[in-house]
VOMIGU-326041 format. One record per residue (C-alpha): residue in three letters; x, y, z. Coordinates in pm, whole numbers. Example, Ala and Ser with C-alpha at 12.3 -4.5 7.8 and 13.67 -1.06 7.14 Angstrom:
<pts>
PT residu      u      v      w
PT    ALA   1230   -450    780
PT    SER   1367   -106    714
</pts>
This chain:
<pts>
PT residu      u      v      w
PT    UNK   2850   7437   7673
PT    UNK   2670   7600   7411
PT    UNK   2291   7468   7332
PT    UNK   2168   7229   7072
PT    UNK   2027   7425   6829
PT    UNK   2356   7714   6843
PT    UNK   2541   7405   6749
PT    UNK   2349   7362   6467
PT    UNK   2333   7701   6364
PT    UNK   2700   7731   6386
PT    UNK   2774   7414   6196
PT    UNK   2554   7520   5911
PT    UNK   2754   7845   5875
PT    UNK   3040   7665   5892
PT    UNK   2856   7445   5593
PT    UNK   2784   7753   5373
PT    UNK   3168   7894   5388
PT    UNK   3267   7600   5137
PT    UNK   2895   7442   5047
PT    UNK   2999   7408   4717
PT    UNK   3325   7192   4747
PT    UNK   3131   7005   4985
PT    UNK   2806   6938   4774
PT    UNK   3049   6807   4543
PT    UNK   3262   6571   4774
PT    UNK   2938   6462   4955
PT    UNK   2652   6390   4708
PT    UNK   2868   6337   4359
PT    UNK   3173   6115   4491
PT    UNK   2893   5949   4703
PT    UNK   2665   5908   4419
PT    UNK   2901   5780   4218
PT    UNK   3047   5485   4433
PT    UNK   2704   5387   4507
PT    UNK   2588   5351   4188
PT    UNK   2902   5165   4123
PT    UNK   2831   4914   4411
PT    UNK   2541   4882   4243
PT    UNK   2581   4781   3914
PT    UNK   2843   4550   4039
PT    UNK   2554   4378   4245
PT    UNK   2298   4394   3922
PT    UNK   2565   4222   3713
PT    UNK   2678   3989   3928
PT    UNK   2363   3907   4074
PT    UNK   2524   3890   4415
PT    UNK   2515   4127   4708
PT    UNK   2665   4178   5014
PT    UNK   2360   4146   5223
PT    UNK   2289   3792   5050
PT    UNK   2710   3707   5216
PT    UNK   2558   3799   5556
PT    UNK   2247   3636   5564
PT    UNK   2502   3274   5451
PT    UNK   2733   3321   5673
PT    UNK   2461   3371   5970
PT    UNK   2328   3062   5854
PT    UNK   2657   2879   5809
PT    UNK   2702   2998   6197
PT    UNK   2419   2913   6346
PT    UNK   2280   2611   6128
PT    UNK   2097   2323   6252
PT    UNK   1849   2325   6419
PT    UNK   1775   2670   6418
PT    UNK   1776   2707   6062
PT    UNK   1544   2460   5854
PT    UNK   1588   2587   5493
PT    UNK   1924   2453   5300
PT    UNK   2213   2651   5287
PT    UNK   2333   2711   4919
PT    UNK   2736   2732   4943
PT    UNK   2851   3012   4816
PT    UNK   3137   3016   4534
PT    UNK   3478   3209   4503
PT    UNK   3360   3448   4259
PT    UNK   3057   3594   4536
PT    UNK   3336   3590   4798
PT    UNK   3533   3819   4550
PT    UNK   3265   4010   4513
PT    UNK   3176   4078   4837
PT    UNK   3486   4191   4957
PT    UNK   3464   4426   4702
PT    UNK   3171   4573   4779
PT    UNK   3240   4581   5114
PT    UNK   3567   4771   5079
PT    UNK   3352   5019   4807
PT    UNK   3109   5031   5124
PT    UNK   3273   5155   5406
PT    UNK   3670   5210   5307
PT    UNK   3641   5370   4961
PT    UNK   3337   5571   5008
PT    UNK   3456   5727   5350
PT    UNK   3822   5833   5246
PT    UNK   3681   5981   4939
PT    UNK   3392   6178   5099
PT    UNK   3378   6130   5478
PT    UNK   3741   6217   5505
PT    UNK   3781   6523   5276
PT    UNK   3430   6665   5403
PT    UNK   3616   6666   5797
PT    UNK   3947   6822   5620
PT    UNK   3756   7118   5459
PT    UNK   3487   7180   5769
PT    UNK   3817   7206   5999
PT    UNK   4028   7442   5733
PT    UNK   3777   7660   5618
PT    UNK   3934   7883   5484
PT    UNK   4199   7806   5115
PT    UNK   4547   7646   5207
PT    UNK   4557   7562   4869
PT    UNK   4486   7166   4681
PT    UNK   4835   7079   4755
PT    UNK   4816   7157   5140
PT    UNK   4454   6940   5143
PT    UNK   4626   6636   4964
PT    UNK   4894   6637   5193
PT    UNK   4637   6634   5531
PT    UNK   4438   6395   5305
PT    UNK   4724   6185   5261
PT    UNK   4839   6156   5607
PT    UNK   4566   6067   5749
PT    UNK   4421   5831   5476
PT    UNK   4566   5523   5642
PT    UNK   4416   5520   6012
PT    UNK   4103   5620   5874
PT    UNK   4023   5387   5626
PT    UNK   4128   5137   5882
PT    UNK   3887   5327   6094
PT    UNK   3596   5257   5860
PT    UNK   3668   4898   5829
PT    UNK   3674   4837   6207
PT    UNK   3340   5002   6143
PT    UNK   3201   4790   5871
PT    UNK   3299   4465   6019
PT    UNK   3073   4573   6377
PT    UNK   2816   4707   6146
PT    UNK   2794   4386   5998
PT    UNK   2834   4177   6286
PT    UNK   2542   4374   6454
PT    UNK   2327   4236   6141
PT    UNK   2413   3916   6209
PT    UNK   2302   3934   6580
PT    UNK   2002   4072   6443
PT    UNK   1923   3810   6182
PT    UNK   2034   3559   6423
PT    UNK   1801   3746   6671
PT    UNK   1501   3662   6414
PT    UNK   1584   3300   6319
PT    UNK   1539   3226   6713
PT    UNK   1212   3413   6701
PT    UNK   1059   3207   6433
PT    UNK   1146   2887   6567
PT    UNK    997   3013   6909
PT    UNK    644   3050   6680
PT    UNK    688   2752   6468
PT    UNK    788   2506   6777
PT    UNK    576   2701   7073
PT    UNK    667   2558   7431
PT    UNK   1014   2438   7269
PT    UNK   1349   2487   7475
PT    UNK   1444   2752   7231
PT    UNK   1178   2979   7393
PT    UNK   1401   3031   7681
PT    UNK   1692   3042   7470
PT    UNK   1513   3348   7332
PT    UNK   1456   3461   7629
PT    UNK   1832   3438   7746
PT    UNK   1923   3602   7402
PT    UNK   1723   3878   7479
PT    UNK   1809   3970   7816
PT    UNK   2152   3981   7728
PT    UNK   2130   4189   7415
PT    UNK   1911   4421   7617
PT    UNK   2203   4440   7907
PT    UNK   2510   4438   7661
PT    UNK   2339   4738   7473
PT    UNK   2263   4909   7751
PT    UNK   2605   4921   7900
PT    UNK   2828   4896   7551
PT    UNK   2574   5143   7307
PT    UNK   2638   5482   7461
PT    UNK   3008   5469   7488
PT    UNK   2973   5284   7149
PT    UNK   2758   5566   6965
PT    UNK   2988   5875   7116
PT    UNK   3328   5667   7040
PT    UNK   3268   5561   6661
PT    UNK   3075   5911   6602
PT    UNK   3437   6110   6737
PT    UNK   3660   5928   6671
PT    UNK   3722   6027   6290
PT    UNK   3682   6377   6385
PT    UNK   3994   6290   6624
PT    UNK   4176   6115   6376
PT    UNK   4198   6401   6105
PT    UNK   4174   6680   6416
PT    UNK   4503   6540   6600
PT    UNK   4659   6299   6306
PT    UNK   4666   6025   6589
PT    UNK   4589   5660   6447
PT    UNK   4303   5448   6489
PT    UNK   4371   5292   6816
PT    UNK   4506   5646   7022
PT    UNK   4208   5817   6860
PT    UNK   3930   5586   6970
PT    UNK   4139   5608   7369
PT    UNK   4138   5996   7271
PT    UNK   3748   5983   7226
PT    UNK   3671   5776   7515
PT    UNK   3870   6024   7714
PT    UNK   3641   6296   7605
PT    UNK   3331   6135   7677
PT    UNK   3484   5989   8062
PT    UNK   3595   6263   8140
PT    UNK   3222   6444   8202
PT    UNK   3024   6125   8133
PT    UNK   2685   6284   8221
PT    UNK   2718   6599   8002
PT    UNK   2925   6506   7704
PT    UNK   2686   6229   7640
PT    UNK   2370   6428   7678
PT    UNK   2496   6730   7460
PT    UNK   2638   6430   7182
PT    UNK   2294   6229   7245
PT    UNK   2068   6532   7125
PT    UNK   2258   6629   6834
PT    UNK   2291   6245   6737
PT    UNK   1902   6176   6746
PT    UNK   1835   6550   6579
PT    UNK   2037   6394   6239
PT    UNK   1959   6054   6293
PT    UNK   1544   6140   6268
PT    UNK   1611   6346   6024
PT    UNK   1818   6098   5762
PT    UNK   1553   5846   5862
PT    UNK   1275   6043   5759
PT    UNK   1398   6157   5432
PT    UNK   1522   5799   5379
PT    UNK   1112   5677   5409
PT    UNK   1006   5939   5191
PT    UNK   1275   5853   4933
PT    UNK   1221   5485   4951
PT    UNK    890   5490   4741
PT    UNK   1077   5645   4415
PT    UNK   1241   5545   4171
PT    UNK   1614   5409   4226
PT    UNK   1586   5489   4608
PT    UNK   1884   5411   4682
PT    UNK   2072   5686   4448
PT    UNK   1815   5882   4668
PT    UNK   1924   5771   4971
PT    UNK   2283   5821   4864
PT    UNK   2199   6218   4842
PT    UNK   2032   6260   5176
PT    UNK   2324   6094   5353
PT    UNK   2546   6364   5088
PT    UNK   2332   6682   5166
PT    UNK   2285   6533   5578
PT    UNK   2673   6439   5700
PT    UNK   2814   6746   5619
PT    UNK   2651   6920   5875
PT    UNK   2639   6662   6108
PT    UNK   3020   6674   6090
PT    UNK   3042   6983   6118
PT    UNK   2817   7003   6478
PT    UNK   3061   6713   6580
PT    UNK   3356   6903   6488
PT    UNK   3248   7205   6739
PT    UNK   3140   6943   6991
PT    UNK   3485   6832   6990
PT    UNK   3636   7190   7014
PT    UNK   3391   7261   7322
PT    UNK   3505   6900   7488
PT    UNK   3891   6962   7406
PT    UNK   3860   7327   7617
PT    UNK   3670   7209   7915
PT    UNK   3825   7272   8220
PT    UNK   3887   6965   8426
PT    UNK   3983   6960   8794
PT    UNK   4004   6598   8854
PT    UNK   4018   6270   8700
PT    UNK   4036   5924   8822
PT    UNK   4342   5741   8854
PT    UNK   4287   5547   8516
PT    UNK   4190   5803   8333
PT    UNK   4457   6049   8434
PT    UNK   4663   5794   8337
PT    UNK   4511   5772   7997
PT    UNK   4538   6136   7995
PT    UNK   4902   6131   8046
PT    UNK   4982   5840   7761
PT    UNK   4780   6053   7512
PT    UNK   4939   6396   7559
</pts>
């Protein structure tokens, strides 16, 4: 397994051999579908943060929540849905998606040869990023959810919501403890496995688990480091960014100039998990081994 900061190096070679298709894919396409989401929130005057927030309070209303819930009409459910498939369907086919296909090709094969892999694998991944919209945005809800139970706990001290809160926590604390790491590695591979094999959303996700079972301890580790190494990174440009002007066309570039590389370290993870050499696996997972060959 090769070290951290060799996969690095390696993916940002990998980076430089077509940096200028990808600059173009990743901070122009990007740029321009987020300034598209919002102007569609700035005219409308709705957002889809303000649909989460009502429909955690539709959820979980009374008694937790004491302000008034203000229904929402067809036009912000319209809306919404738009933005959300802008979000986290559009945006990835049309950046996520081609930035993968080039890092893996390298080298020409010509626009006709790209649109075809684009094409083929278009559907399962789009489908991909929905799956992973809709658990982004139910993780927001736990959170908000999360918070409404904490300020009831401080506005009605002693109540019996304080060991509700308590409860809540414990379990959040357990379920993310046991769920998060296979979580993290699965929805991190799993498009690199999708355009990599051309298997759909379902066999890719079994496909990633697979890697990561298959030398828990290890895969995990090597995928943690490289995870938190971008992650830190895109959250500390993202503060710095946040105090100018239109942050959020700022924000839009770091994630353009930060994901290509990131890809591409996840694409040689996934070359370096694909050629291990595995004696033995356990009877369910040889199994799944079997159905996925």
């Amino acid at each position: 397994m090769k070290p951290t900061f060799e996969i690095i190096k390696l993916a940002a070679k990998d980076c430089l051999k077509c940096w200028k298709p990808l600059l173009i894919i990743s901070v122009s396409v990007r740029l321009a579908l987020s300034i598209l989401v919002n102007l569609i929130e700035y005219l409308s005057g709705y957002s889809y943060g303000d649909t989460v927030l009502y429909i955690t309070k539709a959820m979980f209303y009374s008694p937790l929540v004491q302000n008034e819930i203000t229904p929402h009409n067809l036009l912000s459910a319209v809306i919404s849905i738009v933005i959300f498939l802008i979000r986290y369907g559009l945006i990835s086919i049309c950046t996520t998606l081609p930035m993968i296909l080039l890092l893996r090709r390298k080298n020409g094969g010509g626009k006709e040869m790209f649109l075809h892999d684009w094409r083929g694998v278009a559907g399962p991944f789009f489908r991909f990023a929905l799956l992973w919209g809709c658990l982004t945005s139910l993780f927001e809800i736990v959170r908000l959810f999360y918070q409404f139970i904490i300020i009831v706990k401080h506005s009605a001290p002693g109540s019996t919501y304080s060991d509700l809160l308590i409860s809540v926590s414990l379990l959040l604390i357990c379920v993310l403890l046991v769920v998060l790491p296979i979580g993290l590695f699965v929805f991190e591979m799993t498009p690199i496995i999708i355009v990599a094999e051309k298997r759909n959303t379902h066999r890719a996700m079994q496909k990633s688990y697979l890697l990561l079972a298959q030398n828990f301890f290890s895969n995990f580790w090597q995928f943690f480091k490289i995870a938190v190494i971008f992650f830190v990174s895109t959250l500390i440009l993202n503060w710095i960014v946040q105090y100018l002007p239109f942050h959020s066309v700022f924000s839009a570039v770091v994630a353009g100039v930060v994901e290509p590389l990131e890809l591409a370290s996840y694409l040689i993870l996934y070359r370096d998990f694909t050629s291990q050499r595995i004696i033995k696996l356990r009877p369910r997972l040889q199994k799944l081994s079997q159905k996925l060959k």
